[in-house]
N, C-alpha and C positions, 0 to 999 in steps of 0.2 A: 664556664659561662663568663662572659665580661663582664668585671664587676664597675656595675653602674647602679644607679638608684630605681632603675625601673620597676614596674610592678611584675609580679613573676606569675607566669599561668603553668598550673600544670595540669595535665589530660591524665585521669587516669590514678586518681592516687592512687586507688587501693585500699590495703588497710591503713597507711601513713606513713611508712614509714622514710620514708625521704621526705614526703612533707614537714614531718617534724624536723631536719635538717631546713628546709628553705626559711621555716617557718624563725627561724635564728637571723634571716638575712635581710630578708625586703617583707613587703609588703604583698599578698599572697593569694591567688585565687585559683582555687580549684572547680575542677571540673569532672563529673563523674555520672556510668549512666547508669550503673549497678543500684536501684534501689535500697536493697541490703548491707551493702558496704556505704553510700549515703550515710544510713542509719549511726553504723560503725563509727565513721566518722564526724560527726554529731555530738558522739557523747564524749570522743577521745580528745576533743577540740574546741575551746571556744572562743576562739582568736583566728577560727579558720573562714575568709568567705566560701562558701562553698557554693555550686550551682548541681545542682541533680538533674542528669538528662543528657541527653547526647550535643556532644559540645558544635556539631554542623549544624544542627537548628538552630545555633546561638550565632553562629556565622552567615545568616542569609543577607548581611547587608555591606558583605566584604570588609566586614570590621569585626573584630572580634569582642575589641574593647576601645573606646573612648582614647585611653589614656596611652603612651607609648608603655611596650609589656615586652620582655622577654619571655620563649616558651621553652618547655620543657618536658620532657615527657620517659614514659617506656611506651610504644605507642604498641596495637596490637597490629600484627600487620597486614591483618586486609585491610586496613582503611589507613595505614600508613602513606601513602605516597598520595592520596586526598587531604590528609588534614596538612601536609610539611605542602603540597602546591597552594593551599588556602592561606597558609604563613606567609609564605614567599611574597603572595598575593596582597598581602593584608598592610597597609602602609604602616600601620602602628606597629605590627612586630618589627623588633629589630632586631632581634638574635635566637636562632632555636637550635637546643639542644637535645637531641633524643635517639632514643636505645630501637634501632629497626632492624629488621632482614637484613644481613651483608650483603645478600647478590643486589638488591635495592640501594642500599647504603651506596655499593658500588657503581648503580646506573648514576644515579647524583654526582659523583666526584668525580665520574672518567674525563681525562681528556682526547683531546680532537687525536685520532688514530687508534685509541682505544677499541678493540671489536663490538665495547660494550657499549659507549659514546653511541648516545641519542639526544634524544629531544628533552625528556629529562635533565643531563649532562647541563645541556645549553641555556637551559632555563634557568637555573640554579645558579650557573657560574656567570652568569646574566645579571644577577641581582645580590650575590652574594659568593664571599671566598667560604669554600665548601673545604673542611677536611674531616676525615674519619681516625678521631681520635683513638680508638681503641677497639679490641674483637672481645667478644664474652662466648665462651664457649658453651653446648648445652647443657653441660652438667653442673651449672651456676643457677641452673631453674628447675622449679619442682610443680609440675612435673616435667619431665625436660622435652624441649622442642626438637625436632627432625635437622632443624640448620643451626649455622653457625651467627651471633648477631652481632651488631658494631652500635658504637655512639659515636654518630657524626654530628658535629658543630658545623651551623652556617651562620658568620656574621652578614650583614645587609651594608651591604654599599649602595644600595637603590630601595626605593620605594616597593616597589610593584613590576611588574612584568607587562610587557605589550600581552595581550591577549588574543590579538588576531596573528603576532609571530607564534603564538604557542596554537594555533590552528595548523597556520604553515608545515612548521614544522613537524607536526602530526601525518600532515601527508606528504613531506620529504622522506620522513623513515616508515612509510608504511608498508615497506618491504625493504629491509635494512641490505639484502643481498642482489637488489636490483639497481640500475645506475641511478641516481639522482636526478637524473633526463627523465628517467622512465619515470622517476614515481612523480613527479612534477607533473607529467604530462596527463597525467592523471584529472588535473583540476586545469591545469592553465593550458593555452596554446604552443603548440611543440616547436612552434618557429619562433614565438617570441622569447623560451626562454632561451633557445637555442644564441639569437642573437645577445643577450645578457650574457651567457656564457661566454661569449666571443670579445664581448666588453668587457668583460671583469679576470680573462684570463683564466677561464676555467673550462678544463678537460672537457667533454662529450660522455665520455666512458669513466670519471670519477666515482665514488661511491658514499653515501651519503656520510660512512662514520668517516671521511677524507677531509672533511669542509670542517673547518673552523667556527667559530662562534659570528667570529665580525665578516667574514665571508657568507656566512647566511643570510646575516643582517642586511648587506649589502644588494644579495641577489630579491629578499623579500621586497627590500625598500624600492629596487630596481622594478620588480611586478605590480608596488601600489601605485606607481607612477605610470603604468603602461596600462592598467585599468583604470585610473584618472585621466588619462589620454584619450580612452576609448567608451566613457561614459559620459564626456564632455562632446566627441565627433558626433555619439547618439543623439544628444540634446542639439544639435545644431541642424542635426540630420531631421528630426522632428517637428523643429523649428520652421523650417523652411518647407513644410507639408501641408 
């Protein structure tokens, strides 16, 4: 983690015990939804903030926390790739560290050609340099899990994330083995994006893990401008009724 003075969140302590590590460093707030480990921790701690409850109802206002906070975690991993897109999201976090799924780990870090590069990928590496620092094998957990897991680090170079590019690209890879014409076509007009592809230099028959970051950017920014074009002809068209 970058050592800064930030306030440090972590999801999930547990019984503590890496909390008592942080608890050596900054200033400290936990997060935990286990009632009986709460407890736990309660008595092993009393220099700990602590919050009892599931840490998403504490995020309904896109802030986590008031104050800029690095995160940290072992997160569980069905609700992994929700709580690290609510980070991403979250203008106060600035850096998160945490223990997920590899094949996950891996959607996050891939780059453009990757098989695995999606929408994830682009998000991430949109608002922050992504790397996967380490693998933990299962026999480091007890009881031990079915996969392999990593601790990837993303620092933030950006705030927050467009939120209607992270729609977009929802339905660019909503069929990763379909061309990127197609799955476009899906939502928008198949002549207009046709024409942006012809503007921007880009294939027909591409496929969507093909396209780059700032190439997507491009072709999205290219369609808010051709539905601003054609929400504006409506209103004139009205106008004049």
């Amino acid at each position: 983690m970058p050592n800064n003075d930030n306030l440090i969140v972590e999801i999930g302590p547990g019984l503590g015990d890496l909390t008592e590590k942080l608890l050596q460093k900054n200033s400290l707030v936990a997060y935990e939804i286990d009632e009986d480990l709460c407890k736990i921790l309660k008595d092993k701690f009393n220099n700990l903030e602590l919050v009892c409850g599931d840490v998403l109802d504490s995020w309904q206002t896109g802030r986590l926390r008031e104050e800029k906070y690095n995160l940290i975690a072992n997160l569980p991993y069905y609700v992994a790739t929700n709580i690290i897109l609510k980070a991403l999201n979250d203008e106060n976090c600035e850096n998160i560290l945490v223990l997920i799924q590899k094949e996950v780990a891996q959607k996050f870090s891939a780059e453009c050609g990757d098989k695995i590069y999606g929408g994830l990928s682009i998000i991430a590496h949109s608002v922050a340099e992504v790397e996967i620092k380490f693998d933990i094998p299962p026999t480091a957990f007890n009881p031990a899990p079915k996969v392999m897991s990593s601790v990837i680090l993303f620092k933030k170079h950006k705030q927050k994330y467009d939120e209607n590019y992270a729609k977009f690209l929802k339905i660019a890879f909503s069929q990763p083995r379909k061309t990127l014409l197609k799955n476009l076509s899906q939502r928008y007009d198949k002549e207009i994006i046709k024409k942006i592809f012809n503007k921007l230099n880009i294939k027909e028959n591409i496929r969507p893990h093909q396209v780059s970051n700032e190439l997507f950017y491009e072709v999205f920014s290219e369609l808010k401008g051709e539905n601003k074009n054609d929400n504006t002809t409506n209103r004139n068209k009205n106008s004049r009724k």
